[in-house]
PDB file of N, CA, C and O in Angstrom:
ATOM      1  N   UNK A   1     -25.737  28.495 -17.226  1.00  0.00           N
ATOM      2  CA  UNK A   1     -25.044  27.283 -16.818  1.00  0.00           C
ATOM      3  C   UNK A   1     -23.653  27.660 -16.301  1.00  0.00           C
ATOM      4  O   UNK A   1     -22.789  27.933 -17.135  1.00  0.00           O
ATOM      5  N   UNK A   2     -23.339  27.700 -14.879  1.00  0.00           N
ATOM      6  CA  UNK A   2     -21.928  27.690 -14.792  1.00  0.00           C
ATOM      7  C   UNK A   2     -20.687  26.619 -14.937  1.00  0.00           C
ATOM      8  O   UNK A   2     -21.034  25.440 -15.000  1.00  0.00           O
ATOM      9  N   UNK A   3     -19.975  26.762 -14.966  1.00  0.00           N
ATOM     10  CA  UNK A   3     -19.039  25.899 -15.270  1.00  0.00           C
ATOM     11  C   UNK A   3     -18.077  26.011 -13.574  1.00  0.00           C
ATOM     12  O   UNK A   3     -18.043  26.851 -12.675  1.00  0.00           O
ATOM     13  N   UNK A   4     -17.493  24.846 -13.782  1.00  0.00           N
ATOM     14  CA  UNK A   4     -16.089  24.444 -12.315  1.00  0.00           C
ATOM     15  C   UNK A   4     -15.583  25.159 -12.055  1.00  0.00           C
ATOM     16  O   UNK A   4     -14.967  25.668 -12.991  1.00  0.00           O
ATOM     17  N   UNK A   5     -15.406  25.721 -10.881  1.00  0.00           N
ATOM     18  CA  UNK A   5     -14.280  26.427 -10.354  1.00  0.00           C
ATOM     19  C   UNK A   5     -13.369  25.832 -10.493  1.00  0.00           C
ATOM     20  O   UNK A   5     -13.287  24.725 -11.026  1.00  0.00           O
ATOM     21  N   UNK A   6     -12.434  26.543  -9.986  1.00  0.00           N
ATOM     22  CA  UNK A   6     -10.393  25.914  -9.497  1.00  0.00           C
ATOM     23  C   UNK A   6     -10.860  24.463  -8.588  1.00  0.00           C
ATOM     24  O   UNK A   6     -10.766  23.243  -8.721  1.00  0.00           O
ATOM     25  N   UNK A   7     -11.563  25.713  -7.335  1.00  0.00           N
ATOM     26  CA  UNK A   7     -11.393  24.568  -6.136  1.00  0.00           C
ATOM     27  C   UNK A   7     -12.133  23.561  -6.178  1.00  0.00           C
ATOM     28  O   UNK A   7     -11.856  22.685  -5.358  1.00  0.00           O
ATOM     29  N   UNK A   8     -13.099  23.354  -6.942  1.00  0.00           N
ATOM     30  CA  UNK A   8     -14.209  21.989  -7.322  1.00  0.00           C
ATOM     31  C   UNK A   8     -13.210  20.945  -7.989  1.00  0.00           C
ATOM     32  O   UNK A   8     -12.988  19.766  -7.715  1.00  0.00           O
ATOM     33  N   UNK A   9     -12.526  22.045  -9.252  1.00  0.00           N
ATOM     34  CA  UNK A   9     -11.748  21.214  -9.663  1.00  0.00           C
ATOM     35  C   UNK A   9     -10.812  19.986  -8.797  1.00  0.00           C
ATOM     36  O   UNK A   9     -10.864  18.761  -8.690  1.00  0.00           O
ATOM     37  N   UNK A  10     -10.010  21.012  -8.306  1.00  0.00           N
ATOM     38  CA  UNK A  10      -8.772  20.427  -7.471  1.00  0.00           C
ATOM     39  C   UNK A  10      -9.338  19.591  -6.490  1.00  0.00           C
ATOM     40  O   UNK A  10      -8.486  19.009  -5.819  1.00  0.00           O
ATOM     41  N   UNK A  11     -10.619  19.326  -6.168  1.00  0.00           N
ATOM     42  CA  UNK A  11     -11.072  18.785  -5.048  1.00  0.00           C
ATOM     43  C   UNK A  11     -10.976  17.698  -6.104  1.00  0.00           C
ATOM     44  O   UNK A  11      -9.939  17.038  -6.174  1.00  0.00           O
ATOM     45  N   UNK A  12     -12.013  17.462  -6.949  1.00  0.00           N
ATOM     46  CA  UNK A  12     -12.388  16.389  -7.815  1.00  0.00           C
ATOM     47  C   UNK A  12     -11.023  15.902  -7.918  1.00  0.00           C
ATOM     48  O   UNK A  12     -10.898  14.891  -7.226  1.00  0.00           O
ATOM     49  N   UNK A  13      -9.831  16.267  -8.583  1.00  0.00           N
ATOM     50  CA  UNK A  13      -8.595  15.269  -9.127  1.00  0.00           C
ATOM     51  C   UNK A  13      -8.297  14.933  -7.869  1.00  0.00           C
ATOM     52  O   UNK A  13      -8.214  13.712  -7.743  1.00  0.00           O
ATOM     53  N   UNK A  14      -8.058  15.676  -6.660  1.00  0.00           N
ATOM     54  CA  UNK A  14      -7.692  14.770  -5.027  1.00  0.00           C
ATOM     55  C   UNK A  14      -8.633  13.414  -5.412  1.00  0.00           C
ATOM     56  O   UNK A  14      -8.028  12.447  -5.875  1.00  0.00           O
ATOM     57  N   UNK A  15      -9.769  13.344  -5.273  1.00  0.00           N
ATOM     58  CA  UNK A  15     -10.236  12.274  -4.977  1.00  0.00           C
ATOM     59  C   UNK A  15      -9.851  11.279  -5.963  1.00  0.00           C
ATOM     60  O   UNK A  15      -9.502  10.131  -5.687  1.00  0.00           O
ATOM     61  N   UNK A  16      -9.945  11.849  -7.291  1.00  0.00           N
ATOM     62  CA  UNK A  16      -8.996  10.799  -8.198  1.00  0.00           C
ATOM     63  C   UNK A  16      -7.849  10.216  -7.972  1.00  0.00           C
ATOM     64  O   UNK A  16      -7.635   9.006  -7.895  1.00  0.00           O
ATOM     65  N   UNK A  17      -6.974  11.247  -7.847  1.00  0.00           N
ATOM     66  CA  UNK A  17      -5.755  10.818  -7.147  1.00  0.00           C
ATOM     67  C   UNK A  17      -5.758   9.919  -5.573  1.00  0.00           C
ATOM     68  O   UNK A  17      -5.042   9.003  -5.169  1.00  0.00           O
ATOM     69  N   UNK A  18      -6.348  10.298  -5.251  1.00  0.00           N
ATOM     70  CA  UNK A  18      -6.379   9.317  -3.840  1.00  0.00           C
ATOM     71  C   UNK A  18      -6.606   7.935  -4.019  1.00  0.00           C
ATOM     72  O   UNK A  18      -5.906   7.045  -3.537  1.00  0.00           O
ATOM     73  N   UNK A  19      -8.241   7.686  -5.173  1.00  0.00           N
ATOM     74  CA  UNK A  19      -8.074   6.615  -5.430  1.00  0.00           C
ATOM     75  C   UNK A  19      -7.269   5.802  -5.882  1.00  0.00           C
ATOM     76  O   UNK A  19      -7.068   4.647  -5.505  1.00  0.00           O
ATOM     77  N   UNK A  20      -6.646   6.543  -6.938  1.00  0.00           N
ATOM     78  CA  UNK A  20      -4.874   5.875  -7.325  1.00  0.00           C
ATOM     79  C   UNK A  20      -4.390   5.152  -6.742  1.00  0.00           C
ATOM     80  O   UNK A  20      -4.225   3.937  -6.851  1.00  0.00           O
ATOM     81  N   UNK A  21      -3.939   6.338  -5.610  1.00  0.00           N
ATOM     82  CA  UNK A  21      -3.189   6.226  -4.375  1.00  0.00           C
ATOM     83  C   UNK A  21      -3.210   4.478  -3.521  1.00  0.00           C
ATOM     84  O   UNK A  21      -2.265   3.734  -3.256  1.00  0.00           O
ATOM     85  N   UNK A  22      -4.727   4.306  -3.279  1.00  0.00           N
ATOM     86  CA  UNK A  22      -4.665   3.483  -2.585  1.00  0.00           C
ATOM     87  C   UNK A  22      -4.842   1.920  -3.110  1.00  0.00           C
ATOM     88  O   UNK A  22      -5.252   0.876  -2.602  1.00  0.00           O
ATOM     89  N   UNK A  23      -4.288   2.336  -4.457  1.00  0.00           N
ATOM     90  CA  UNK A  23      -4.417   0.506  -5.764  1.00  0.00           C
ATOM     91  C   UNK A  23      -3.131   0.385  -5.306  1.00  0.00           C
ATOM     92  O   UNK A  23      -2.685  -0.761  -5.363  1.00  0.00           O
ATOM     93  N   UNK A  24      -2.276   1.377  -4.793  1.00  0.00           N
ATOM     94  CA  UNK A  24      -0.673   1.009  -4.407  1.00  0.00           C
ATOM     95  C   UNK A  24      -0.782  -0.003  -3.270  1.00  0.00           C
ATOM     96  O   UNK A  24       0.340  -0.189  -2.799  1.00  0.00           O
ATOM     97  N   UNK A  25      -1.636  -0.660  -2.713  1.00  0.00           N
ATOM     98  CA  UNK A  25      -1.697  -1.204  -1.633  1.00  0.00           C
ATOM     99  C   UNK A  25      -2.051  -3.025  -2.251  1.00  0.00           C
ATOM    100  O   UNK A  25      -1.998  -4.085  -1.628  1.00  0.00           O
ATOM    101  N   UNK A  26      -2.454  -2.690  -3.920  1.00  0.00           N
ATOM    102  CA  UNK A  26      -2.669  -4.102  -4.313  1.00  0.00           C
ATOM    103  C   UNK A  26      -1.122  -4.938  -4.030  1.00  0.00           C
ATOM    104  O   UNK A  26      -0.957  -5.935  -3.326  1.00  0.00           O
ATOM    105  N   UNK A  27      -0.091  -4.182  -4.817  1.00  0.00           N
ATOM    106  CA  UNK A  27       1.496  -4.796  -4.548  1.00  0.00           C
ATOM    107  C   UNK A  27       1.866  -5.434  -3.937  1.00  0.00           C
ATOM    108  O   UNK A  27       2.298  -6.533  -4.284  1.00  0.00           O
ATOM    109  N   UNK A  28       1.842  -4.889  -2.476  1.00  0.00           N
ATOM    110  CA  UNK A  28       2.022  -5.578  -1.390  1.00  0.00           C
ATOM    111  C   UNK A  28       1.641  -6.217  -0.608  1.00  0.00           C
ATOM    112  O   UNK A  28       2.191  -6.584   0.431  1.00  0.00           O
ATOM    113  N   UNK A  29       0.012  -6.574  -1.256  1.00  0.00           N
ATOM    114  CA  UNK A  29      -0.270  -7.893  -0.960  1.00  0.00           C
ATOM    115  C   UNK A  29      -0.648  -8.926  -1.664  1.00  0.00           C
ATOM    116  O   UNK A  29      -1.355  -9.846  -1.252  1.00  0.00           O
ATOM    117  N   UNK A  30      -0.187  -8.805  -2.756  1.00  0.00           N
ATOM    118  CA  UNK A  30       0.326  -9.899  -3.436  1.00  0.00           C
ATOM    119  C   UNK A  30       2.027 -10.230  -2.953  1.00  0.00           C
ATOM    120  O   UNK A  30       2.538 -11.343  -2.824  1.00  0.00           O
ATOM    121  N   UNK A  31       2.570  -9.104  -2.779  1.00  0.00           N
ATOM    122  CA  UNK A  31       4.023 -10.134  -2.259  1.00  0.00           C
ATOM    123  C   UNK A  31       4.268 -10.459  -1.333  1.00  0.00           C
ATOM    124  O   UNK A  31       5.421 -10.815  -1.089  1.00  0.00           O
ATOM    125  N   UNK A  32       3.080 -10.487  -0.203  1.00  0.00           N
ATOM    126  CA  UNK A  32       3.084 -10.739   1.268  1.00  0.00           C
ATOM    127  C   UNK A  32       2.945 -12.031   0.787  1.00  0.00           C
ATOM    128  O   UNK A  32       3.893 -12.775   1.042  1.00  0.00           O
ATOM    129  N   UNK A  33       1.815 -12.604   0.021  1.00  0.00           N
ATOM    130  CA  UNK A  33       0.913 -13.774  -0.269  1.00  0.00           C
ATOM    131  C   UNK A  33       2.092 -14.596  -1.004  1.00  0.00           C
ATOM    132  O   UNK A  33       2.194 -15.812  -0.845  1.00  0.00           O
ATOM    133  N   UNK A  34       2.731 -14.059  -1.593  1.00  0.00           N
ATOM    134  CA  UNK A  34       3.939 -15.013  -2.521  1.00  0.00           C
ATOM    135  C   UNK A  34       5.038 -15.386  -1.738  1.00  0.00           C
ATOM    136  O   UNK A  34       5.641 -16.442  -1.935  1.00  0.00           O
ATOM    137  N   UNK A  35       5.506 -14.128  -0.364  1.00  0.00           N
ATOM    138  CA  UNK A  35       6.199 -14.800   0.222  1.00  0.00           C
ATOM    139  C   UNK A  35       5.734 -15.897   1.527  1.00  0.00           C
ATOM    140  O   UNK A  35       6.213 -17.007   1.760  1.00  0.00           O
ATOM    141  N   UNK A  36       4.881 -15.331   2.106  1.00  0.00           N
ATOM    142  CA  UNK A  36       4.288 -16.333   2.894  1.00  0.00           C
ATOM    143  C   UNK A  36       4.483 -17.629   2.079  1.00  0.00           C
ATOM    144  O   UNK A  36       5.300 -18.426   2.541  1.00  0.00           O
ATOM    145  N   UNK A  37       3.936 -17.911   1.084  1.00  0.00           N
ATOM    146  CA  UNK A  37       3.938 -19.589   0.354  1.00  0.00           C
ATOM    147  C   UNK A  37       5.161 -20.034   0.110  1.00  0.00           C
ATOM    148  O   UNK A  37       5.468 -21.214   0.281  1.00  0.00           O
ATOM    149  N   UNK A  38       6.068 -19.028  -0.364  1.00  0.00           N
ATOM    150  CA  UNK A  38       7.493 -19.875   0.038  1.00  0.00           C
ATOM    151  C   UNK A  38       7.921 -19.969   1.369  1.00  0.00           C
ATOM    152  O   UNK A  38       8.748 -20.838   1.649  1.00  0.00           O
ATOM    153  N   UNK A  39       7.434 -19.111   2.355  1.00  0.00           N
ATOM    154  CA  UNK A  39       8.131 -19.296   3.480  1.00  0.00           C
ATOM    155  C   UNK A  39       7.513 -20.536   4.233  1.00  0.00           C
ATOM    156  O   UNK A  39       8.212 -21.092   5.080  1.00  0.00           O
ATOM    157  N   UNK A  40       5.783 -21.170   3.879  1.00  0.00           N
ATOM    158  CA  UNK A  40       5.468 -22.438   4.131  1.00  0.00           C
ATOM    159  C   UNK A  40       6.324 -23.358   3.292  1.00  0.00           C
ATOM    160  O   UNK A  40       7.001 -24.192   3.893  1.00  0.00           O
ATOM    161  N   UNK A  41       6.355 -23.323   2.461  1.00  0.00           N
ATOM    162  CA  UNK A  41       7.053 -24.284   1.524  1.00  0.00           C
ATOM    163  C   UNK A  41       8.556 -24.231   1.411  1.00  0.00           C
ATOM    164  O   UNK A  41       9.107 -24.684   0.407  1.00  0.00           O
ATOM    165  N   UNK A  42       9.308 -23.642   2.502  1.00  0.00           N
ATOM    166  CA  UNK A  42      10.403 -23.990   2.589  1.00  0.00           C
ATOM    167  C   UNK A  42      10.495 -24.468   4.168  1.00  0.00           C
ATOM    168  O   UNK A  42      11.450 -25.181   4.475  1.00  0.00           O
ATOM    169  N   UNK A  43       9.825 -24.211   4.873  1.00  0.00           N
ATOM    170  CA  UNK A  43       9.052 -24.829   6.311  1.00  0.00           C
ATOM    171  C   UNK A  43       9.358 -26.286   6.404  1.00  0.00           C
ATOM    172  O   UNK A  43      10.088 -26.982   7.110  1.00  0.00           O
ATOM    173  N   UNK A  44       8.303 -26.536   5.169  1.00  0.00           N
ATOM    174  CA  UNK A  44       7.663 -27.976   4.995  1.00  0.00           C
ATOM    175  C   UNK A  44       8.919 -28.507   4.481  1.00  0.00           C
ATOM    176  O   UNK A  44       8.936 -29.621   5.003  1.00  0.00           O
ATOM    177  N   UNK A  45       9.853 -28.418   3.869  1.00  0.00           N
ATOM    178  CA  UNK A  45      11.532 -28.826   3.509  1.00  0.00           C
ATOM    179  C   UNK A  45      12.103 -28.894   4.299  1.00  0.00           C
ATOM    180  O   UNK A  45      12.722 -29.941   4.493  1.00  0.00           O
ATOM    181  N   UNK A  46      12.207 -27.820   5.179  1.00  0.00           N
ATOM    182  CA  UNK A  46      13.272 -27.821   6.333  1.00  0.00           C
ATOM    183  C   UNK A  46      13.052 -27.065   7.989  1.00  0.00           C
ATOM    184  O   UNK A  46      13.765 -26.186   8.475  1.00  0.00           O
ATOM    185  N   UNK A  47      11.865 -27.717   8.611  1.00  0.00           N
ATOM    186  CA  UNK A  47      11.414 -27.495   9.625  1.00  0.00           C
ATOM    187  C   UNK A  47      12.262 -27.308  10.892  1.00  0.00           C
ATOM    188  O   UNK A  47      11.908 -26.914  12.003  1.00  0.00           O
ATOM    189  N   UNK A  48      13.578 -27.722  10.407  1.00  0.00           N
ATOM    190  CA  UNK A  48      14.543 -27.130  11.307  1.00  0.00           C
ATOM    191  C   UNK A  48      14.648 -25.789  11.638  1.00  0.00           C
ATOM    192  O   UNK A  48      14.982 -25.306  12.720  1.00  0.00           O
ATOM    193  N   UNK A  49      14.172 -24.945  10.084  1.00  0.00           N
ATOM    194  CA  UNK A  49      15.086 -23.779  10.524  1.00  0.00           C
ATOM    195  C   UNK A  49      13.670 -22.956  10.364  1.00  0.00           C
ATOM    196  O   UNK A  49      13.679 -21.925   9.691  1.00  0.00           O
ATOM    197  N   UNK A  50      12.927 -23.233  10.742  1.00  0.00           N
ATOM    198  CA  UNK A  50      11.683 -22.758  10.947  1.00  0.00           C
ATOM    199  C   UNK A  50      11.494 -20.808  11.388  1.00  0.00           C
ATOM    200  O   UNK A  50      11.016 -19.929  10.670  1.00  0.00           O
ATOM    201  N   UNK A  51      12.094 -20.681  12.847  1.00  0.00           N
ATOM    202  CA  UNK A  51      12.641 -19.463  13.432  1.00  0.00           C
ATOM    203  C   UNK A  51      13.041 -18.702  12.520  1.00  0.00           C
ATOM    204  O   UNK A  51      12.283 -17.809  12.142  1.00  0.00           O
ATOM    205  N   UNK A  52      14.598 -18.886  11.807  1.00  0.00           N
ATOM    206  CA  UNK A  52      14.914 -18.319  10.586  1.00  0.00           C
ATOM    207  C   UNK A  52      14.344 -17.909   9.204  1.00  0.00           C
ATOM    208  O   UNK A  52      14.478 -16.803   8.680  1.00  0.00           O
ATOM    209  N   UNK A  53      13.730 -18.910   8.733  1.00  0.00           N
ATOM    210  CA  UNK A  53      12.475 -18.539   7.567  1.00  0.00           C
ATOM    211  C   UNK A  53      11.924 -17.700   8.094  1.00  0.00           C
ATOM    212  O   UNK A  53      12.132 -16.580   7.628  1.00  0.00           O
ATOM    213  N   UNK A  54      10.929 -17.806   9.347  1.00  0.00           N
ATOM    214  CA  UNK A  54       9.635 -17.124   9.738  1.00  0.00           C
ATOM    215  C   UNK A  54      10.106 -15.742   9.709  1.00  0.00           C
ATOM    216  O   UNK A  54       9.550 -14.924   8.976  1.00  0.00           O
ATOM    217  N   UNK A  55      11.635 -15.249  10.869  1.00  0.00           N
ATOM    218  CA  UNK A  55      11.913 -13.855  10.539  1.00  0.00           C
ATOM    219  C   UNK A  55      12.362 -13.042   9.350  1.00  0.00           C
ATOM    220  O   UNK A  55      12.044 -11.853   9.319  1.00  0.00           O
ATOM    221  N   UNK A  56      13.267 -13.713   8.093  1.00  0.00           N
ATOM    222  CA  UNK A  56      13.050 -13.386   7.527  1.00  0.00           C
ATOM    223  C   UNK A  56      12.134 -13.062   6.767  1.00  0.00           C
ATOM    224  O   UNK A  56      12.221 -11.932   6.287  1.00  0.00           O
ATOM    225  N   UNK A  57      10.847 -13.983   6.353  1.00  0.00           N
ATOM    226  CA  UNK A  57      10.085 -13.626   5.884  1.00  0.00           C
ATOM    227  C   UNK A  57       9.184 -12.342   6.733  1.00  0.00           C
ATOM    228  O   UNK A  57       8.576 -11.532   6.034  1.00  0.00           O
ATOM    229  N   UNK A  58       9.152 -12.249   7.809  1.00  0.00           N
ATOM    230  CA  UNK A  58       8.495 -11.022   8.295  1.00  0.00           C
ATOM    231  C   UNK A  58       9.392  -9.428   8.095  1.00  0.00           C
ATOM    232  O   UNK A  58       8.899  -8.362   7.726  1.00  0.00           O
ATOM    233  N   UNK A  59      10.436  -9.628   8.370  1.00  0.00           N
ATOM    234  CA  UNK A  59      11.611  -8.671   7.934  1.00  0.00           C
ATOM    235  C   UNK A  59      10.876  -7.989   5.969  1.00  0.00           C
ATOM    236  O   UNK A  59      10.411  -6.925   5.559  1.00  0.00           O
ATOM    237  N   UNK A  60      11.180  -9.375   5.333  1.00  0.00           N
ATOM    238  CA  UNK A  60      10.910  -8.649   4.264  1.00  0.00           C
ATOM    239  C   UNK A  60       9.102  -8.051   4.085  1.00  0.00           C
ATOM    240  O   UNK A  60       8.615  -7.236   3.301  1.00  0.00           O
ATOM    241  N   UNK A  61       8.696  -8.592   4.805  1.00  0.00           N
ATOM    242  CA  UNK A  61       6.577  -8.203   4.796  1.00  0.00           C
ATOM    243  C   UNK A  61       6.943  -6.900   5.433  1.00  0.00           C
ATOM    244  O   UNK A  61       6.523  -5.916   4.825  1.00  0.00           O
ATOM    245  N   UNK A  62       7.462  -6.727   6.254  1.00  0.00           N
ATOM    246  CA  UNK A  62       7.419  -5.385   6.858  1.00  0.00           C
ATOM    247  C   UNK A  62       8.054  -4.250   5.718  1.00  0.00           C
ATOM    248  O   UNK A  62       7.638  -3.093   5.664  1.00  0.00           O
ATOM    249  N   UNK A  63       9.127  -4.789   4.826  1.00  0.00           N
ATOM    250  CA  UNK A  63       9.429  -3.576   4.372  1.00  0.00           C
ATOM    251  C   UNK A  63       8.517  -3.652   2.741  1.00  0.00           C
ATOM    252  O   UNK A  63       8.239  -2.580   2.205  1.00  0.00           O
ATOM    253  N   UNK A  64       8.208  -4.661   2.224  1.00  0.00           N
ATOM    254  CA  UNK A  64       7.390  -4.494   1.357  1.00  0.00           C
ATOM    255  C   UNK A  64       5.908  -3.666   1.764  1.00  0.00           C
ATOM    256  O   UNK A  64       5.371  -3.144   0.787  1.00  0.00           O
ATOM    257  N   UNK A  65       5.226  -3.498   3.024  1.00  0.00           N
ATOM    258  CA  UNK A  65       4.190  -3.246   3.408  1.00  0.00           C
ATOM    259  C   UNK A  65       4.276  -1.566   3.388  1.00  0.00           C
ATOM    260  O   UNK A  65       3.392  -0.733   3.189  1.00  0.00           O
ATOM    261  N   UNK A  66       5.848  -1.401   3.705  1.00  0.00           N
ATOM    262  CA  UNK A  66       6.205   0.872   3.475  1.00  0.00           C
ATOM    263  C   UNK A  66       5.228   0.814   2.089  1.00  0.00           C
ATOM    264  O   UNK A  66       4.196   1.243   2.605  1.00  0.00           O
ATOM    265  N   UNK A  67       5.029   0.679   1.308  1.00  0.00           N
ATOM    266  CA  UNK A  67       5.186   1.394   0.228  1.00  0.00           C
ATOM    267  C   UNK A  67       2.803   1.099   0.196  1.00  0.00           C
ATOM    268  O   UNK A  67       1.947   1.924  -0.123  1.00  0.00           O
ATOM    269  N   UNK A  68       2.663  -0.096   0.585  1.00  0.00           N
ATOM    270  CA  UNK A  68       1.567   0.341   0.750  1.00  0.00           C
ATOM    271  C   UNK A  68       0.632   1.354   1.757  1.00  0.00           C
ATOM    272  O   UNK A  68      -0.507   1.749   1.511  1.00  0.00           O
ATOM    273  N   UNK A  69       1.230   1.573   2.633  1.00  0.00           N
ATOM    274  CA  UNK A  69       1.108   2.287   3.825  1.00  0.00           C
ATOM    275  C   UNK A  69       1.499   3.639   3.538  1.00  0.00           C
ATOM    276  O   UNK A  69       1.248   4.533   4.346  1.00  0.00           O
ATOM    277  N   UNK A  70       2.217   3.910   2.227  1.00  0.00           N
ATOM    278  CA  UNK A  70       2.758   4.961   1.771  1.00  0.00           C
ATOM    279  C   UNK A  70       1.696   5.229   0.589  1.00  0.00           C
ATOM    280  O   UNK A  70       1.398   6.414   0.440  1.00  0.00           O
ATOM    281  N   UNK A  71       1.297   4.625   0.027  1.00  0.00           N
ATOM    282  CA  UNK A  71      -0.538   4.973  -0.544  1.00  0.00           C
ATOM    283  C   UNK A  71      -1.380   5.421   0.251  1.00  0.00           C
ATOM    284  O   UNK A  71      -2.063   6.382  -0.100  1.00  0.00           O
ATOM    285  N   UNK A  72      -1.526   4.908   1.373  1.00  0.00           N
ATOM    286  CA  UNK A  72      -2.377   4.795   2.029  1.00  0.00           C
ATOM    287  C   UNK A  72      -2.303   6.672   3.056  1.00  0.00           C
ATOM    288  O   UNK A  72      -3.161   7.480   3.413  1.00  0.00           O
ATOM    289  N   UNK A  73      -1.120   6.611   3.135  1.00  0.00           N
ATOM    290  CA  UNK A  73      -0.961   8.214   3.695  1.00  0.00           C
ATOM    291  C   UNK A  73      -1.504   9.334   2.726  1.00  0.00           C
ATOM    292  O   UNK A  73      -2.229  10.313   2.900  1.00  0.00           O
ATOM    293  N   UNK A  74      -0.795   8.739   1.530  1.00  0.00           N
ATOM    294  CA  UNK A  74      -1.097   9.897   0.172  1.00  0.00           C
ATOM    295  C   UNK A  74      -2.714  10.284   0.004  1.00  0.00           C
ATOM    296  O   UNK A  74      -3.102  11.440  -0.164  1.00  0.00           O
ATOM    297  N   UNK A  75      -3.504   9.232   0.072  1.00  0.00           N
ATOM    298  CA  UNK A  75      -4.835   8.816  -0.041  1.00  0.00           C
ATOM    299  C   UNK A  75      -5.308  10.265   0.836  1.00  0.00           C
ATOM    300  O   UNK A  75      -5.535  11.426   0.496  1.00  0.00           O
ATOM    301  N   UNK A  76      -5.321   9.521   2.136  1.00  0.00           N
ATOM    302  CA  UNK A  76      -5.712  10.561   3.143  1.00  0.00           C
ATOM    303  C   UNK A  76      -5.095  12.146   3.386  1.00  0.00           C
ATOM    304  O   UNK A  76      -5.634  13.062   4.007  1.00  0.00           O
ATOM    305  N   UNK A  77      -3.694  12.142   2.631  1.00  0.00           N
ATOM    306  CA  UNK A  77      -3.318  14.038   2.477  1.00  0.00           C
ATOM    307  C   UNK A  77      -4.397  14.408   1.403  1.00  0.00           C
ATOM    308  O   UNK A  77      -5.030  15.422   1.697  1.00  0.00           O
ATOM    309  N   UNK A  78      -4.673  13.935   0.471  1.00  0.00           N
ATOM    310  CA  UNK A  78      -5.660  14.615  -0.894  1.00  0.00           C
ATOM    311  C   UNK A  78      -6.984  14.524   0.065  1.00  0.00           C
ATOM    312  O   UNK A  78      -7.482  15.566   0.490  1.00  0.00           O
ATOM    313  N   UNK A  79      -7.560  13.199   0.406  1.00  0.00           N
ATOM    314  CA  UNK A  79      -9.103  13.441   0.753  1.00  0.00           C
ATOM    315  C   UNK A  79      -9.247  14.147   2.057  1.00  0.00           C
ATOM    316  O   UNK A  79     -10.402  14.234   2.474  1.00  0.00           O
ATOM    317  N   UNK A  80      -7.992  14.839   3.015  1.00  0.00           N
ATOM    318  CA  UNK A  80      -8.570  14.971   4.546  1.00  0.00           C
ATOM    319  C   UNK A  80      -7.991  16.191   4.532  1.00  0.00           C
ATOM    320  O   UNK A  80      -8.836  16.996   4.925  1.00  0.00           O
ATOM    321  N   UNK A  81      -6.478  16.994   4.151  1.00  0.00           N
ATOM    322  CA  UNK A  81      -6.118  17.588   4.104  1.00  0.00           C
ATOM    323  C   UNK A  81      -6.042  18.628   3.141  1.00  0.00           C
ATOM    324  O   UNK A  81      -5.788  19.785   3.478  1.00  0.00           O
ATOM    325  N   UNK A  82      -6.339  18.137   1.427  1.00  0.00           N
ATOM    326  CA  UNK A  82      -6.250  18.618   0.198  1.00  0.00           C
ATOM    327  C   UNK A  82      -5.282  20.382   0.363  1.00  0.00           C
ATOM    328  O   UNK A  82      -5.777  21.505   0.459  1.00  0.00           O
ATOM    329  N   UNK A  83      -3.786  19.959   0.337  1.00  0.00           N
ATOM    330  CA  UNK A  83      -3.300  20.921   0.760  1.00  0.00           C
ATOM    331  C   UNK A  83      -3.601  21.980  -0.712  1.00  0.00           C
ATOM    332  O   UNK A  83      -3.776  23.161  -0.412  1.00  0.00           O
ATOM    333  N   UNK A  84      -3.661  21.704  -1.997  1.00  0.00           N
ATOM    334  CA  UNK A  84      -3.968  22.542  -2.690  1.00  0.00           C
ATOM    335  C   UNK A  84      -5.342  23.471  -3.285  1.00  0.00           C
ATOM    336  O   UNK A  84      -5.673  24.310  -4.123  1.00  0.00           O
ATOM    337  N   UNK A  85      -5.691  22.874  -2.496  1.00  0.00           N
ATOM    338  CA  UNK A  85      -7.646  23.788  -2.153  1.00  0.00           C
ATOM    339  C   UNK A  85      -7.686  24.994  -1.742  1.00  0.00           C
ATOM    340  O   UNK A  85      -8.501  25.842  -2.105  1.00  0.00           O
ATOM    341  N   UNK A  86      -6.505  25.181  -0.697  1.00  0.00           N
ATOM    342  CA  UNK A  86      -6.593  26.288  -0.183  1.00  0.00           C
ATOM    343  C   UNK A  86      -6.397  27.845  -0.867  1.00  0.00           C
ATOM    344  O   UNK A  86      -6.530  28.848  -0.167  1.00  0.00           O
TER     345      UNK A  86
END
């Protein structure tokens, strides 16, 4: 019966780790979804300033969205690249 190499190993925790990796992507969309509803619901208050809500709220979606997109890179260095296999 043999037992795991290194590199089976290290392959196997990449893919663990990757999966990790890409639950980082739950975050930020839940706070896309929380801000969107205030940004309707402050709309529906004050439809004047409509323009203003809308960019801010995209301003902040964009920078809450780095950090899932930043899973999402990590994901793919372990499963495409696995720099420690080598």
């Amino acid at each position: 019966m043999e037992g795991i190499t290194g590199v089976e190993l290290i392959k196997a925790c990449s893919a663990i780790g990757a999966g990790l990796a890409v639950i980082a992507g739950i975050g930020p969309g839940v706070g896309q979804g929380i801000a969107a509803g205030y940004a309707a619901s402050a709309v529906g208050r004050n439809p004047g300033a409509k323009g203003e809500i809308t960019s801010t709220m995209l301003l902040g979606q964009a920078v809450a969205e780095t950090t899932g997109l930043y899973g999402l890179l990590i994901a793919m260095l372990l499963l495409f690249v696995q720099p420690l296999a080598k």
